[in-house]
PLY file of the C-alpha trace (Angstrom):
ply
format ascii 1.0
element vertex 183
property float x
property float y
property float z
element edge 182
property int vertex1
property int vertex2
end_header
20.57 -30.48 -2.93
16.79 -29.33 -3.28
15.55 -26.96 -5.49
13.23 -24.73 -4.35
10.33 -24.03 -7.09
8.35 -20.94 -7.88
5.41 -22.94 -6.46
7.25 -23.43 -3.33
7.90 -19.93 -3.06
4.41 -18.89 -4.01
3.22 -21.10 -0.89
5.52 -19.79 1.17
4.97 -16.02 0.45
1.18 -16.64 1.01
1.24 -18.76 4.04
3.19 -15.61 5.55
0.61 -13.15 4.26
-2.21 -15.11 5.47
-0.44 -15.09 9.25
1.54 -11.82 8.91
-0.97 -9.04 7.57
-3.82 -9.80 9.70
-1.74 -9.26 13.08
0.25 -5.61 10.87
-3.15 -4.66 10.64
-4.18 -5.17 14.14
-1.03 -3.53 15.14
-1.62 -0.72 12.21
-5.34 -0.08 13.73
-4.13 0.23 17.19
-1.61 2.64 16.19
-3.95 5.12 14.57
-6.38 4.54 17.66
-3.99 5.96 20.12
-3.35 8.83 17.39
-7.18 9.53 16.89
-7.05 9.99 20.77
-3.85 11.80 20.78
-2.34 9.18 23.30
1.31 7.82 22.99
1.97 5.91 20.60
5.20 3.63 20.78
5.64 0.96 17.83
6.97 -1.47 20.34
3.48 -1.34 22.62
1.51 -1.63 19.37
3.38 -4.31 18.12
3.63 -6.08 20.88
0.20 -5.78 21.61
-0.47 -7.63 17.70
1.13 -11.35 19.85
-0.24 -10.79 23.41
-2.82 -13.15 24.78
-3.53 -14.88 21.63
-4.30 -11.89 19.69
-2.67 -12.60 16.44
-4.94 -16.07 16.41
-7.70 -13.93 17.14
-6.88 -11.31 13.81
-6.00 -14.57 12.12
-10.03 -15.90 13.21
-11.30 -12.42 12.17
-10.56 -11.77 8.94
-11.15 -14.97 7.86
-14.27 -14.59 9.77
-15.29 -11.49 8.44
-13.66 -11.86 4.50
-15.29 -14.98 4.33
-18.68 -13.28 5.73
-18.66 -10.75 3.42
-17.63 -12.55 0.31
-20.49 -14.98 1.06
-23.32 -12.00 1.12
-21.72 -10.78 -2.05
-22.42 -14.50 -3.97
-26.03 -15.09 -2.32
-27.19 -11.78 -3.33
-25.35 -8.25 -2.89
-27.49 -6.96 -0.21
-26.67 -8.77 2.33
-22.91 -8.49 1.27
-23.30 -4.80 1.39
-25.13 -5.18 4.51
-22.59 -6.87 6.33
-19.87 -4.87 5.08
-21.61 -1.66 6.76
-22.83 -3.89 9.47
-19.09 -4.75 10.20
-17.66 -1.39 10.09
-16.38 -1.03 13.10
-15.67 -4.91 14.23
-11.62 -3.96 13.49
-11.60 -1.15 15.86
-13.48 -3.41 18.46
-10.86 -5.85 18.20
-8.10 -3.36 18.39
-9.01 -2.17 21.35
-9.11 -5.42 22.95
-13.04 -4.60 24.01
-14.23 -8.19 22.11
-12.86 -11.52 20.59
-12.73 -12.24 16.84
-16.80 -13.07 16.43
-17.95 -10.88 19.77
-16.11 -7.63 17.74
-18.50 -8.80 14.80
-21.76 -8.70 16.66
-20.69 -5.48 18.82
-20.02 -3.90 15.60
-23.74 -4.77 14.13
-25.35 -3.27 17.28
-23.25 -0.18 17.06
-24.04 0.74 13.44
-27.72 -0.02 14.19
-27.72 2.13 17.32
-26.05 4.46 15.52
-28.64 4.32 12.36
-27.81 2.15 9.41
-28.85 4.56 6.99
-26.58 7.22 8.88
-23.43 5.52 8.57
-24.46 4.19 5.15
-24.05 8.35 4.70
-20.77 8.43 6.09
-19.36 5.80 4.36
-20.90 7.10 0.84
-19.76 10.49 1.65
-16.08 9.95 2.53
-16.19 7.31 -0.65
-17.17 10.27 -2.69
-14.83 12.47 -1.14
-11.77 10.53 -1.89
-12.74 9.50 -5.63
-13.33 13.25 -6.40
-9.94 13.74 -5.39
-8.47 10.74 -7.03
-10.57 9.47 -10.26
-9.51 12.60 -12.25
-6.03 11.74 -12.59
-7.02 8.06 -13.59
-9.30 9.07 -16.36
-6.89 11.21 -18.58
-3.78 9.02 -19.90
-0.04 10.08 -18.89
-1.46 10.85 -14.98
-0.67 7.92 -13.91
2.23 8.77 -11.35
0.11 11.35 -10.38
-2.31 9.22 -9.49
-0.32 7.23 -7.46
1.19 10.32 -5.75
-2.28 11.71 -4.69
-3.57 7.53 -3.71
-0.44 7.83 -1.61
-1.21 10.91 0.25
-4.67 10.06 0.69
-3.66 6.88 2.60
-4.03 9.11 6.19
-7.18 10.51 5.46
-8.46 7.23 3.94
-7.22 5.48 7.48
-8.66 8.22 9.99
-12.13 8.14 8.12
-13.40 4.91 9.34
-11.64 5.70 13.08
-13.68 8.69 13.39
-16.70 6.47 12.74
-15.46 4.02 15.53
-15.46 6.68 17.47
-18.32 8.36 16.98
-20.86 6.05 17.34
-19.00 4.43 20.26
-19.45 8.24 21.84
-15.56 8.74 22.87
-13.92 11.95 22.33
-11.07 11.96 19.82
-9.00 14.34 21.48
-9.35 12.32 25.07
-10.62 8.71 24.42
-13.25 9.14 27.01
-17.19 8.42 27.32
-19.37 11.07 26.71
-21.40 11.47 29.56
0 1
1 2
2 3
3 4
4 5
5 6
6 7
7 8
8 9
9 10
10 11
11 12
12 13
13 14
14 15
15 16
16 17
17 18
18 19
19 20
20 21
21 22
22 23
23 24
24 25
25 26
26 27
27 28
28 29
29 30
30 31
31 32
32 33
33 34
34 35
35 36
36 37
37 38
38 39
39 40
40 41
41 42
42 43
43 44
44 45
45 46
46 47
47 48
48 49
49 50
50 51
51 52
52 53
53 54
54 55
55 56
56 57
57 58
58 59
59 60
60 61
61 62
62 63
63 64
64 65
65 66
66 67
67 68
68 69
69 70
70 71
71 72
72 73
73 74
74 75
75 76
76 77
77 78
78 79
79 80
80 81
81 82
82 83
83 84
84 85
85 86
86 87
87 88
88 89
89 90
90 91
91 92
92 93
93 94
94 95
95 96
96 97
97 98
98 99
99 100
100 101
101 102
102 103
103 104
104 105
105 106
106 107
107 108
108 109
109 110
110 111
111 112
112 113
113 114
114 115
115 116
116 117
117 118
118 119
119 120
120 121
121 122
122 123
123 124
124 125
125 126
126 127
127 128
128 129
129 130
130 131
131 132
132 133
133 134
134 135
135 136
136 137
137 138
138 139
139 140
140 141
141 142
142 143
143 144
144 145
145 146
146 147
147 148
148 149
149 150
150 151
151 152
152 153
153 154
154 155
155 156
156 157
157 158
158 159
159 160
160 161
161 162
162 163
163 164
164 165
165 166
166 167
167 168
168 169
169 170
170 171
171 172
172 173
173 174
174 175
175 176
176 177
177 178
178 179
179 180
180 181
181 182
């Protein structure tokens, strides 16, 4: 009889993270697409949509892609960390929408945000970061909050979500409400 060890089950759990969360967040991010453009939204499509033609391999490819990116700015120096981060703000979305591959949503995403101004969505991003610690930091600060706090993360979850859609959206000019070009 084997015995399976805590390191065996420590493997195990984050093998399955590493394959499981990057396709749940695909499937997540198409999800709140199709809400942001008040289109259907059925769990099955969405889900299904997270294993067709390859595209789990392909979240697999970019999150390692873009964590590894990203974590490798931060240790050169933290600018170009930063810069990437911003840069890469709307690769996800890209991907979600099945417009670009792992790497192509990575580049797309860079020419977006630059079209769009880098300072300007620098702004958004610091903005809606502000936003949402206003709302949350004061119940951190003084002790006893702490459900509270975790109440108020909770409910921010939507808001937190939508945020960085609306971005995608805006500076790929489509309409919210329809999903369409603006002309």
């Amino acid at each position: 009889m084997m015995i399976v060890t805590n390191d065996f089950l420590v493997a195990g759990v984050i093998i399955t993270g590493l394959i499981s969360i990057p396709v749940l967040l695909i499937v997540f991010g198409r999800m709140m697409l199709r809400i942001a453009r008040s289109e259907a939204v059925k769990f099955k499509d969405c889900l299904s949509f997270g294993f067709k033609n390859g595209m789990w391999w392909k979240a697999i490819v970019f999150f390692i892609t873009y964590l590894f990116g990203i974590m490798a700015g931060m240790l050169l120096f933290v600018v170009p960390g930063i810069y990437l981060f911003i840069s890469w703000c709307a690769a996800l979305y890209l991907l979600c929408d099945g417009k670009a591959g792992p790497i192509e949503s990575l580049k797309q995403s860079r020419q977006l945000v630059t079209k769009a101004g880098f300072f300007r969505v620098i702004g958004y991003i610091l903005l809606a970061s502000l936003i949402m610690a206003a709302l949350y930091i004061p119940f951190i600060i003084f002790p006893g909050y702490e459900l509270l706090a975790a109440t108020i993360q909770f409910l921010l979850i939507p808001a937190n979500t939508m945020l960085p859609i609306t971005l995608y959206l805006s500076i790929t000019d489509q309409h919210p409400d329809q999903g369409e070009t603006r002309s």
